[in-house]
DOLOPA-257970 format. One record per residue (C-alpha): residue number from 0; residue in three letters; z, y, x. Coordinates in Angstrom, 2 decimals. Layout:
<pts>
   n res      c3      c2      c1
 NUM ALA       Z       Y       X
...
</pts>
This chain:
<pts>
   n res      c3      c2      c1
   0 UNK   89.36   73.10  123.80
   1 UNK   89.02   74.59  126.80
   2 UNK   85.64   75.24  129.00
   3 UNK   85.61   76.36  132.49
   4 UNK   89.09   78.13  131.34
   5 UNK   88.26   79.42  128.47
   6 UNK   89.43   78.35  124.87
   7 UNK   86.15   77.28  123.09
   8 UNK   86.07   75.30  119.33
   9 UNK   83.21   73.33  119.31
  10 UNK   82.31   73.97  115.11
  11 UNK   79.59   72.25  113.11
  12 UNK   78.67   73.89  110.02
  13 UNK   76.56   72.82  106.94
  14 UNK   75.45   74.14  103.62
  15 UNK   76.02   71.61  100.60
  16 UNK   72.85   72.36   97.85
  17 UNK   75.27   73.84   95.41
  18 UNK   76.54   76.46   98.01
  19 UNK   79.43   74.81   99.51
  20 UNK   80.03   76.29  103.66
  21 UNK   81.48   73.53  105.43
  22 UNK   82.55   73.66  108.52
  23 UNK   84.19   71.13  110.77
  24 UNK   86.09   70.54  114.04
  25 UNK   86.94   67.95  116.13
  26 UNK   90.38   67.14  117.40
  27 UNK   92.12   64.10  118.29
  28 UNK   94.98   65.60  119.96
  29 UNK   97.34   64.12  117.03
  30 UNK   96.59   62.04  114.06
  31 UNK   96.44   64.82  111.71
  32 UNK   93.69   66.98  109.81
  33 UNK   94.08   70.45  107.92
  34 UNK   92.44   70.53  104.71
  35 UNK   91.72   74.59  104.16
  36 UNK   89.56   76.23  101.15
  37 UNK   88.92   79.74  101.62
  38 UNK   87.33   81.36   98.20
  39 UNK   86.27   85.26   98.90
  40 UNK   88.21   86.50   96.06
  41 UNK   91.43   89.05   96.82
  42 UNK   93.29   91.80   95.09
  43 UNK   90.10   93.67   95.54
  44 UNK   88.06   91.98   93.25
  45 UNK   90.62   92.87   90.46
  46 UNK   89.28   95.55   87.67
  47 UNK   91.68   98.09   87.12
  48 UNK   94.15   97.17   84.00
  49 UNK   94.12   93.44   85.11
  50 UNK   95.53   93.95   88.79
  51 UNK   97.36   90.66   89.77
  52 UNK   94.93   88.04   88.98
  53 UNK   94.13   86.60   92.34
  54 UNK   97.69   86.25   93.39
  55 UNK   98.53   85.05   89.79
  56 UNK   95.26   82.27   90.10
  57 UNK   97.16   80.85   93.37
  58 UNK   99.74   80.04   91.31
  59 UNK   97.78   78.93   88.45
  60 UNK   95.87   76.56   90.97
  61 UNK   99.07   74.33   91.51
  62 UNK   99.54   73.52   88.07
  63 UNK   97.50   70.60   87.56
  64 UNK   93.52   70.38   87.01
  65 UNK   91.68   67.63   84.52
  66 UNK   92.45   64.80   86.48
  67 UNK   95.96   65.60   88.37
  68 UNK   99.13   66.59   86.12
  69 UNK  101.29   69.72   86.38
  70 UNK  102.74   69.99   89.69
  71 UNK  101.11   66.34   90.65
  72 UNK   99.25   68.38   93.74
  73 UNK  102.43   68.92   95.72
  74 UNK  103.95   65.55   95.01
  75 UNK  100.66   63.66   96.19
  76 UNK  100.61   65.61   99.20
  77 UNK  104.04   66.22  100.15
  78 UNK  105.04   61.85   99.46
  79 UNK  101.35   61.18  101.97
  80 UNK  103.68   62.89  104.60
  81 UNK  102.21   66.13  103.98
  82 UNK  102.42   70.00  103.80
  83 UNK  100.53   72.73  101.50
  84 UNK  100.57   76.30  100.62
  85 UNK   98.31   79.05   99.57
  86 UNK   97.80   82.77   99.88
  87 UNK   96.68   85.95   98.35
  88 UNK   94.71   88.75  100.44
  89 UNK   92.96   91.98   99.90
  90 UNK   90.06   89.99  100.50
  91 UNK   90.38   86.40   99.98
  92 UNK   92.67   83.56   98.31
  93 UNK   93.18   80.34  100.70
  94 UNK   94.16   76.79   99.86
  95 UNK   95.11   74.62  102.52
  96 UNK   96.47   71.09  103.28
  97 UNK   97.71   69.43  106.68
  98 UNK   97.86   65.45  106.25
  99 UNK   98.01   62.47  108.85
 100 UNK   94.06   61.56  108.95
 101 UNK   94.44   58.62  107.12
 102 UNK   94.89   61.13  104.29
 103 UNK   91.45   63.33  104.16
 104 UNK   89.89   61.98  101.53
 105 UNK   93.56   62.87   99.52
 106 UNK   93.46   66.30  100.55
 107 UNK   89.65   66.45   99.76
 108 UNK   89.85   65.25   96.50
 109 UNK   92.81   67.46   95.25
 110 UNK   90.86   70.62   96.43
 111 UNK   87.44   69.36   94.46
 112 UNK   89.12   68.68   91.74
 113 UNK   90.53   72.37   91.06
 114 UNK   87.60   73.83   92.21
 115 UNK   85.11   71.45   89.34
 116 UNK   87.77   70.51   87.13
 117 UNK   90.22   73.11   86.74
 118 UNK   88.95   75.56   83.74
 119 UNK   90.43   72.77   81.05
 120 UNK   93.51   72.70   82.72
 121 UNK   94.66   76.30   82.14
 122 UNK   96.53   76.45   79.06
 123 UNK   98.49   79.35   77.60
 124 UNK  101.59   77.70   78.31
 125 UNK  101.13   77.47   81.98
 126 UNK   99.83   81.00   82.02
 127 UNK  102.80   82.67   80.23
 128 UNK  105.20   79.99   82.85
 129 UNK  103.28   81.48   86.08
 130 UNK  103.26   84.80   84.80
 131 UNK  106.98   85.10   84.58
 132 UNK  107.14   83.54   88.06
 133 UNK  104.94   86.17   89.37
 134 UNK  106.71   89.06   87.60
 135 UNK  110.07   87.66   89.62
 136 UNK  108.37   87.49   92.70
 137 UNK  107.76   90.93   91.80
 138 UNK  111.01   92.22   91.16
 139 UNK  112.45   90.50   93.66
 140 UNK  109.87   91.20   97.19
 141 UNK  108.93   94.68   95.30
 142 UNK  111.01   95.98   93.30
 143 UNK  114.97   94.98   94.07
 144 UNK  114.21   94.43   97.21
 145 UNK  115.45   97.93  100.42
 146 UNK  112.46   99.23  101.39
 147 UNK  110.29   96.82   98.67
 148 UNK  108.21   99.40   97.36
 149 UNK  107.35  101.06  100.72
 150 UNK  103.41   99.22  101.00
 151 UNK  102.97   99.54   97.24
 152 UNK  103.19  103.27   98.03
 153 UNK  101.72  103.57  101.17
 154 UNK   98.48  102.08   99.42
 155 UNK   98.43  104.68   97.13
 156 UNK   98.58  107.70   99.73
 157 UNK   95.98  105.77  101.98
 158 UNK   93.29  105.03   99.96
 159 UNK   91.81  107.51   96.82
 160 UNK   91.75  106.76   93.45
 161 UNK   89.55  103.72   92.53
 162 UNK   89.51  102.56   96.16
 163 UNK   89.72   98.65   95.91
 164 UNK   92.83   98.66   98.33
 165 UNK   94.50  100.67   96.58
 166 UNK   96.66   98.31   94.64
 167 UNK   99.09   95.42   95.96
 168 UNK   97.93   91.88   95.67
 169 UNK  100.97   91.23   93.41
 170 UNK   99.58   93.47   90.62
 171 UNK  101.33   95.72   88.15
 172 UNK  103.97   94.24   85.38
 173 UNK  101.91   95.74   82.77
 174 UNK   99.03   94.42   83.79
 175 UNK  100.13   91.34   84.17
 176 UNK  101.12   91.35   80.70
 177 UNK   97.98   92.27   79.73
 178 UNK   96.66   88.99   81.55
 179 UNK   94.81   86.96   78.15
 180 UNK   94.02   83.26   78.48
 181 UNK   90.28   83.96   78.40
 182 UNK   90.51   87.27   81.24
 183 UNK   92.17   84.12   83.93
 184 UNK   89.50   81.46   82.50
 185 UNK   86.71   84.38   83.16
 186 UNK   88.12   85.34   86.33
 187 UNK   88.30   81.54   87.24
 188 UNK   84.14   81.30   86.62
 189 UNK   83.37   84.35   88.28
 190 UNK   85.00   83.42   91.64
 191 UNK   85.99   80.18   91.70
 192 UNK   82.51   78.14   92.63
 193 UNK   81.69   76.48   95.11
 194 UNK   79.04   79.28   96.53
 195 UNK   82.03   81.83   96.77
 196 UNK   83.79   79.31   99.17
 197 UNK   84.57   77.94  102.67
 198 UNK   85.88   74.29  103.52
 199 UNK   86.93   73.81  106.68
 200 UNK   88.17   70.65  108.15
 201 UNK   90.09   70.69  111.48
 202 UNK   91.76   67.53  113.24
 203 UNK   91.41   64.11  113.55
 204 UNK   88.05   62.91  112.28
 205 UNK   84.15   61.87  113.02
 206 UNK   82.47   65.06  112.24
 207 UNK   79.47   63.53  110.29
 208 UNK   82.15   61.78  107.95
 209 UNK   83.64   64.69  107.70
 210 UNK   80.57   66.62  106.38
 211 UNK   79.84   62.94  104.22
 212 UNK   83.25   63.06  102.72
 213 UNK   82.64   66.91  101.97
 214 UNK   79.35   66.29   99.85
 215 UNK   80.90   63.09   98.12
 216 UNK   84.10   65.41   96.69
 217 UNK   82.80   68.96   96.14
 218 UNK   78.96   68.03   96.31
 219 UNK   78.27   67.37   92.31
 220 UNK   80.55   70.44   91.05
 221 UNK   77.66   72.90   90.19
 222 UNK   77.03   76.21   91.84
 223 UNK   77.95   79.54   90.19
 224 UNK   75.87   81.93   88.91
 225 UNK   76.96   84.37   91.97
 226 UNK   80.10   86.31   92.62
 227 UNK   80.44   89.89   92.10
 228 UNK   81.66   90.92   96.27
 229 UNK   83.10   94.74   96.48
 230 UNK   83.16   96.83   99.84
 231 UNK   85.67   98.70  100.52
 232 UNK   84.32  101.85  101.55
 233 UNK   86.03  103.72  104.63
 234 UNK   88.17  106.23  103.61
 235 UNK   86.58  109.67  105.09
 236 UNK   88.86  111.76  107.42
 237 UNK   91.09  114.03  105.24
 238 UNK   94.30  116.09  105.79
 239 UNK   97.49  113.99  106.20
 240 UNK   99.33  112.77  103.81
 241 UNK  103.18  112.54  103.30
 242 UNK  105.52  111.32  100.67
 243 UNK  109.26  110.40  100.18
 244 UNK  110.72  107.70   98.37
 245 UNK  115.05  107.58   97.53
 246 UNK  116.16  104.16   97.70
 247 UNK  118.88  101.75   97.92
 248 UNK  119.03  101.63  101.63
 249 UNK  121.67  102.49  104.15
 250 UNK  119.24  103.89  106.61
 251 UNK  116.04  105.64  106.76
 252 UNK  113.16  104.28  107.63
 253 UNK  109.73  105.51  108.51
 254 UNK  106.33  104.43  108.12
 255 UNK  103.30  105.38  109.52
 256 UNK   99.67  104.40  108.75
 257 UNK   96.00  105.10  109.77
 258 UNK   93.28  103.88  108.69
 259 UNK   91.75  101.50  111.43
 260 UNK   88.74   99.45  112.11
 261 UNK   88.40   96.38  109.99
 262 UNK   88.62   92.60  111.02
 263 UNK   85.94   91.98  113.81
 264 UNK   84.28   95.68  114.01
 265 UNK   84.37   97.62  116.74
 266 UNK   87.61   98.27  117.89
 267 UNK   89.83   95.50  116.56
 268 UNK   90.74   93.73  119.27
 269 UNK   91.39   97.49  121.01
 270 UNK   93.92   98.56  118.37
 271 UNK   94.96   94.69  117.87
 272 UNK   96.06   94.98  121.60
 273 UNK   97.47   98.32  121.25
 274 UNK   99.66   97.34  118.45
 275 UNK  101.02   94.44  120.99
 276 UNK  101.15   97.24  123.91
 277 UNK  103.70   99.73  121.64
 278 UNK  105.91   97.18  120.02
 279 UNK  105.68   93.62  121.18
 280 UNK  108.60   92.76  123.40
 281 UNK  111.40   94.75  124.95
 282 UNK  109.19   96.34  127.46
 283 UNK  106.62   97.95  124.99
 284 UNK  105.77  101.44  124.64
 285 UNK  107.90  102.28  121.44
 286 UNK  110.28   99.33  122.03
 287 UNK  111.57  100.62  125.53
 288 UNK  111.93  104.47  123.70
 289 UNK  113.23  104.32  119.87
 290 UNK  115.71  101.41  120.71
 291 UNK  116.24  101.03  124.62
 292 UNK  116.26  104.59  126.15
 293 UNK  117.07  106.89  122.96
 294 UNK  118.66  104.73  120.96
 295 UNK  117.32  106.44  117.89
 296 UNK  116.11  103.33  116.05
 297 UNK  117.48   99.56  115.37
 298 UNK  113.54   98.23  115.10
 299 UNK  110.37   98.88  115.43
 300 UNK  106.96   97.17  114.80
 301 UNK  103.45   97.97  114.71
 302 UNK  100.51   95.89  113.57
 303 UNK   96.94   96.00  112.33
 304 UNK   95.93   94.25  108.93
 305 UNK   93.04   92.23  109.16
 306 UNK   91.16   93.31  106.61
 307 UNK   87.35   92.83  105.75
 308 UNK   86.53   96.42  105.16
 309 UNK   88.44   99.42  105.70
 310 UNK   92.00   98.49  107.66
 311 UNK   94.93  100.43  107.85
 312 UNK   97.21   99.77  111.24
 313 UNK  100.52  100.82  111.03
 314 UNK  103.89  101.81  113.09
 315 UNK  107.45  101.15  111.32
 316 UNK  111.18  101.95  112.72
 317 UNK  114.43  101.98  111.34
 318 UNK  116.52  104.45  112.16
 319 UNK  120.07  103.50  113.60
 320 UNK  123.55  105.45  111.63
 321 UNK  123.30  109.35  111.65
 322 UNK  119.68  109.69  112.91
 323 UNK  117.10  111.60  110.88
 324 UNK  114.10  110.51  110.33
 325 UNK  112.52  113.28  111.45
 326 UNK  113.88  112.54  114.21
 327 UNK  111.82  108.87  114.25
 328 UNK  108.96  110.27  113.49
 329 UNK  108.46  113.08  116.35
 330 UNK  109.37  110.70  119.07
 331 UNK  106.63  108.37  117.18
 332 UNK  103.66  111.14  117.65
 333 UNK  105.16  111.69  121.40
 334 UNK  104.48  108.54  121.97
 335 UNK  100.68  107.81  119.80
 336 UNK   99.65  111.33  121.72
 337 UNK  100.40  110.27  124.85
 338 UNK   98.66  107.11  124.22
 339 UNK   95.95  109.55  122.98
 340 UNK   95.98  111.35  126.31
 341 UNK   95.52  108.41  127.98
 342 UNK   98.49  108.08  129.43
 343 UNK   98.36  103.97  129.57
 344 UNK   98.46  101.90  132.77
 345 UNK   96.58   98.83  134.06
 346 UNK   99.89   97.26  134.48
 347 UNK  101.30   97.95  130.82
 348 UNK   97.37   97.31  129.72
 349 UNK   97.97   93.77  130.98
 350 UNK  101.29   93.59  129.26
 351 UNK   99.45   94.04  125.90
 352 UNK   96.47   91.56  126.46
 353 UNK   98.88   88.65  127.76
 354 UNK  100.86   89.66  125.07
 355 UNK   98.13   89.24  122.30
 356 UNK   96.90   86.23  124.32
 357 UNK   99.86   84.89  123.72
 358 UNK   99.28   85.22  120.22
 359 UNK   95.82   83.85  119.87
 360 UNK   97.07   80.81  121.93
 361 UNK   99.94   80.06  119.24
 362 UNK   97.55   80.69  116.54
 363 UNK   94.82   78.37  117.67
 364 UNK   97.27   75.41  118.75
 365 UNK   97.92   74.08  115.16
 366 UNK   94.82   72.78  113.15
 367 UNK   96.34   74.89  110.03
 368 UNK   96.36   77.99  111.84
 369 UNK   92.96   77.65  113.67
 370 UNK   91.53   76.42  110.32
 371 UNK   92.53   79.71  108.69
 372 UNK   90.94   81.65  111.30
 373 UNK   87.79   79.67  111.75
 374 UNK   87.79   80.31  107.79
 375 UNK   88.51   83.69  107.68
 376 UNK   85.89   84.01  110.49
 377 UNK   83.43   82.55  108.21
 378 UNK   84.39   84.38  105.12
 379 UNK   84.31   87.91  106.39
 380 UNK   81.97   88.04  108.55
 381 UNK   79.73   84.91  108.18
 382 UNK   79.86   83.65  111.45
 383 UNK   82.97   81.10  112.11
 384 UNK   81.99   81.37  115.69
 385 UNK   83.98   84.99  115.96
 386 UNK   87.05   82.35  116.86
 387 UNK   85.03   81.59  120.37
 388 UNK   84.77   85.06  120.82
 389 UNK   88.46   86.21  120.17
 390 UNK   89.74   84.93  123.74
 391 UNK   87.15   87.10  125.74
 392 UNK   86.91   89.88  123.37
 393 UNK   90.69   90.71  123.81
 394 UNK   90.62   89.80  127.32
 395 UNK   88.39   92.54  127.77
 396 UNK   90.65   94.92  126.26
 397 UNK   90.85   97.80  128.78
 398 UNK   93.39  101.03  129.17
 399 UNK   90.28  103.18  128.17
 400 UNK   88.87  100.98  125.30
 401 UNK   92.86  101.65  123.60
 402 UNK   92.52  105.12  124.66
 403 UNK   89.02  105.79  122.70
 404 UNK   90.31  103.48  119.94
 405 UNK   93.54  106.05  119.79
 406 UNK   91.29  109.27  119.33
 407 UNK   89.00  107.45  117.00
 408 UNK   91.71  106.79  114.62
 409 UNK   95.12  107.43  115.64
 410 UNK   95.10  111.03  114.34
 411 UNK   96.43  113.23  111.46
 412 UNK   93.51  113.37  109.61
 413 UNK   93.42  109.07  108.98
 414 UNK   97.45  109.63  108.61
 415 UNK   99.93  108.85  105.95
 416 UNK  103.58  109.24  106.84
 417 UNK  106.10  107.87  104.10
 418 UNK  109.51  108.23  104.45
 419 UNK  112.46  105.91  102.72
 420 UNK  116.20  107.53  102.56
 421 UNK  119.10  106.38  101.45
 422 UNK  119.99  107.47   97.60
 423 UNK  122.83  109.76   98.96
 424 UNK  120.52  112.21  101.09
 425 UNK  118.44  112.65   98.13
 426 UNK  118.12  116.57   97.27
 427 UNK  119.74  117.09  101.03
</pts>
């Protein structure tokens, strides 16, 4: 809500005696209430030969639980006037529910039942029926998909072998197959407990219910015996790397990644803004020259990841018909060295706050969304509060800040520059 202009969340937070962070937030703006669990377990956590299982567990986690049949979870919510969804990270899987209020205790009871009485549930049959779902999801956003295996590969050349990033979140077919019933139930109580968790409830309730309702769903499912958590160490300064792939694509495209500071380090918000400076809106940086003035690409994006531990921040453009891609590329490095140089106004400066702003403002203005982030907030770097200190922090953002941010990491040795060509150029 905002306080003498600024956007401030006013967050109450309490530990339940088997572990349990909840966190809740008052809004009675409309009659609705976001229902988000955030468990710190990603792709991260996986052990090498049984990549996958986080994303795979997502999907396991709508299939019913002891007291709520197969695919009972989206019916309950989705007939209360509901919506649902969950997600895979490096870092973290997230469950989350937005339900008129009237519903809480609905959404609350769904969650606590997976969480304390899910382990029976997981039969071989749903296993092998998820894992083929997964493997498609594969093939089809990976594999047989023009450009699909681009990240998978980028991954590889950006972080060294047995770095925990170093694998998608989808996972490997053959480990996948590999996945046993007893390596998901292990998985499920390793992680899965209530001391490797977040609730957060945002919306259109009495905080102290809120916390009351919290205790009388989750509060009796015992703690865990402690969750294995992995850093993932920042990948040293090294010489650049560079790799090609031949695809099934009409035109090139080219990618280009650094490693950058993580979520809520030093420098985030400087290289979060900078991203929004080069490529949000028809005005920015890279926008204005690789599609406006040279007409040398059809797109181009840049973005940070917002990753707990080492990030990676990345610049993509596709190239329009008959342009190279070292073509791409060059202007690219023009354009990062010049940022490098400092060559960045106070008017384009402000272009790239407002911009990011913009953003945050979206972000925070739907209970989901500002749920995730107080979440996320909580999960990686144990203080929730981090979403009262976005606004300023980014405000803050000045030509100079993007400039030392630039020469920090914006350079060859943090670089890996993939390029994907058409089948028809390859050998040329």
């Amino acid at each position: 809500m905002p306080e003498n202009g600024v956007v401030h969340f006013e967050l109450t937070e309490r530990i339940l005696d088997n572990g349990l962070r909840v966190i809740v937030q008052e809004d009675h703006t409309t009659p609705v209430v976001s229902v988000h669990v955030m468990y710190h377990v990603g792709s991260k956590h996986e052990r090498p030969g049984r990549t996958g299982f986080a994303h795979l567990f997502e999907h396991l986690m709508f299939q019913g639980s002891e007291h709520v049949r197969d695919d009972a979870h989206f019916r309950f919510i989705q007939d209360a006037g509901g919506s649902l969804n969950g997600s895979t990270w490096f870092d973290r899987t997230n469950y989350f529910e937005t339900l008129p209020s009237n519903e809480l205790d609905l959404g609350l009871w769904l969650e606590s039942d997976r969480l304390g009485w899910f382990e029976s549930g997981i039969t071989q049959e749903k296993l092998d029926n998820q894992r083929d779902v997964v493997k498609n999801e594969r093939r089809q956003s990976y594999e047989n998909r023009p450009y699909g295996l681009a990240v998978e590969t980028i991954l590889r050349m950006a972080y060294p072998e047995g770095h925990p990033y170093r694998h998608p979140t989808i996972g490997f077919m053959e480990d996948l197959d590999a996945a046993s019933l007893e390596d998901v139930r292990q998985f499920f109580r390793t992680f899965y407990a209530p001391n490797n968790a977040v609730l957060v409830l945002v919306g259109a309730l009495e905080t102290e219910h809120g916390f009351e309702l919290a205790d009388k769903y989750f509060g009796e499912i015992p703690q865990g015996a402690g969750s294995p958590q992995v850093t993932a160490p920042v990948v040293a300064p090294r010489g650049e790397a560079r790799d090609v792939i031949h695809d099934n694509v009409q035109f090139p495209r080219v990618y280009i990644f650094h490693h950058s500071p993580a979520f809520g380090q030093p420098g985030f918000e400087a290289a979060d803004v900078l991203g929004y400076l080069l490529s949000e809106g028809k005005s920015s940086r890279l926008y204005r020259r690789l599609v406006y003035e040279e007409r040398i690409a059809q797109d181009v994006s840049a973005q940070v990841w917002p990753t707990e531990d080492c990030g990676l921040s990345f610049v993509v453009a596709t190239a329009r018909s008959g342009v190279a891609a070292e073509t791409l590329e060059s202007a690219i490095l023009e354009t990062l060295d010049d940022v490098r140089r400092g060559a960045i106004t106070e008017r384009e400066a402000e272009g790239g706050v407002n911009r990011a702003t913009r953003e945050l403002v979206n972000a925070f203005d739907g209970v989901g969304s500002r749920s995730d982030a107080v979440a996320t907030s909580a999960t990686f770097l144990g203080r929730p509060q981090y979403v009262n200190e976005l606004f300023p922090r980014v405000r803050a953002v000045t030509p100079d800040a993007m400039v030392q941010v630039a020469n920090e990491w914006l350079i060859p040795e943090r670089r890996a520059t993939l390029y994907v060509l058409p089948e028809s150029s390859e050998g040329g």
